[in-house]
C-alpha positions as a printed Julia matrix, in Angstrom:
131×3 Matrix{Float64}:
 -14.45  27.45    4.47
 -14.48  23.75    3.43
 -11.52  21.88    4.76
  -8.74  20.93    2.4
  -9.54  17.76    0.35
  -7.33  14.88    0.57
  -4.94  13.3    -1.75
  -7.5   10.77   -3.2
 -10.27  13.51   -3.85
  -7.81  15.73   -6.02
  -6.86  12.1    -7.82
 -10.76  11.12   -8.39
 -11.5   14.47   -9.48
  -9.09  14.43  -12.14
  -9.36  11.11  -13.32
 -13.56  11.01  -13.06
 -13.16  14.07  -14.75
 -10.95  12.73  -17.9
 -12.85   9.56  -18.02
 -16.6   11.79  -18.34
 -14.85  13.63  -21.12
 -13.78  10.38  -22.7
 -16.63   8.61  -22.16
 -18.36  10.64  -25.03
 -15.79   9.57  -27.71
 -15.96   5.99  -26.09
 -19.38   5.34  -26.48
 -19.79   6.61  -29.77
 -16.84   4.42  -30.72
 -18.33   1.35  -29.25
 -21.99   1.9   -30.25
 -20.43   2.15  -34.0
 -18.74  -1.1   -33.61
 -21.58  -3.13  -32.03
 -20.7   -3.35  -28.27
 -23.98  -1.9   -27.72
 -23.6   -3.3   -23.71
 -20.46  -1.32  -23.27
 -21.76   2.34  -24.76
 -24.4    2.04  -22.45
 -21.9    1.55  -19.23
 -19.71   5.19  -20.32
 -23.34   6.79  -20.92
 -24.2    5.7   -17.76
 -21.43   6.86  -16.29
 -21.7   10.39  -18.18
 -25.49  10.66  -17.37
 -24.71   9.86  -13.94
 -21.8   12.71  -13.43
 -24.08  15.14  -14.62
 -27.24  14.49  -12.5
 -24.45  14.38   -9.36
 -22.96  18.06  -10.49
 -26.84  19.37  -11.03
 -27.94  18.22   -7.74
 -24.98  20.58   -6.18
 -26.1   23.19   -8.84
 -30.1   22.94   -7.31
 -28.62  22.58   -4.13
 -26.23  25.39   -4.13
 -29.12  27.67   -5.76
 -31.32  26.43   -3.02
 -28.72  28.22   -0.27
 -28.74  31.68   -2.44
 -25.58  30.96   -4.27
 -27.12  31.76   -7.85
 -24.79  34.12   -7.87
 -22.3   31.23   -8.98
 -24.17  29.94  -12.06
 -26.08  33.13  -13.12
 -23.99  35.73  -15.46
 -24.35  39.29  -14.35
 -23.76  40.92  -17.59
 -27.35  40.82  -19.36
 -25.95  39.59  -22.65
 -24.97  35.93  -21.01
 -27.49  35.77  -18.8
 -29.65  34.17  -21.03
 -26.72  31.71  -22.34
 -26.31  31.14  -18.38
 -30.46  29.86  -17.87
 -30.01  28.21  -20.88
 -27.05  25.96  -19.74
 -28.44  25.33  -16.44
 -31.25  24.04  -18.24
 -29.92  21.91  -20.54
 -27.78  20.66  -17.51
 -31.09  19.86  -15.44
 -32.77  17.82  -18.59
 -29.95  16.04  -18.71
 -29.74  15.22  -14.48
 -33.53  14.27  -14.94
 -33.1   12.22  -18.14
 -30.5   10.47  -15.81
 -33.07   9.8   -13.1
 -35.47   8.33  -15.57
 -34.06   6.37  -16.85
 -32.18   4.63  -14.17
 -35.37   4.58  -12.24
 -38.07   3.55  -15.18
 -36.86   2.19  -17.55
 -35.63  -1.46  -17.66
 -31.75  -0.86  -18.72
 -29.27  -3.4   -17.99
 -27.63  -3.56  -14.41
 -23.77  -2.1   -16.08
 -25.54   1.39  -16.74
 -27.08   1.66  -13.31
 -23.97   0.84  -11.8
 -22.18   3.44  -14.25
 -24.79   6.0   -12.9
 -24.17   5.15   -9.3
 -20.44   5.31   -9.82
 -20.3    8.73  -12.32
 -22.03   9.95   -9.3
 -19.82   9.07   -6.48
 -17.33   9.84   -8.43
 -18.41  14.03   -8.61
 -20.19  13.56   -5.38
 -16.78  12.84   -3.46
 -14.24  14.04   -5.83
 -14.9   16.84   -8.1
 -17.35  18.71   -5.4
 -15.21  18.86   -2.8
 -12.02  19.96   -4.94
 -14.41  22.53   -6.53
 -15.88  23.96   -3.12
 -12.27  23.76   -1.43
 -10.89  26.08   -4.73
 -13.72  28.62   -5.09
 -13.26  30.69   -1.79
């Protein structure tokens, strides 16, 4: 069993958390209103929470925990691929383009943070709270 997280985990977890979900609304709001630099920092950011949370997906599918992600009942199974899927594209979308493409240094650093951010927050709260 994964030892309890501390008090700054639980606090990054929720507030990484409630900035990825606001990050969508944010850079649609800025991209709208021509602060193109800014959109690209939240999508950053976004993009680089969810290549963080698919690596522990691979990486917890990789140790035999499928079981997690997959759906038993045969009518979501295929809704349960699917989302792991889509979750993937995005994780590798992430990877691109922070790796190939020439994007300013604000997103990379959103990617690197969005990932810390799951990476030592919102995994270890999630692990701790499964078992």
């Amino acid at each position: 069993m994964p030892s309890r997280p501390k008090p700054f985990q639980y606090q990054l977890a929720f507030w990484g958390s409630f900035i990825f979900l606001a990050s969508f609304q944010a850079s649609e709001f800025l991209s709208n209103n021509s602060y193109e630099y800014w959109s690209k920092i939240f999508t950053g950011y976004s993009l680089g929470f969810i290549f963080s949370f698919a690596s522990l997906v691979i990486l917890e599918m990789l140790r035999g925990n499928s079981y997690k992600f997959i759906d038993e009942n045969p009518i979501f199974r295929p809704l349960s691929y699917l989302s792991l899927f889509v979750i993937i594209v995005l994780a590798c979308l992430a990877f691109y383009t922070t790796n190939y493409t020439t994007i300013s240094y604000g997103y990379n650093s959103a990617v690197g943070i969005g990932s810390i951010v799951c990476a030592f927050g919102l995994v270890p709260v999630i692990s701790y709270h499964e078992n």
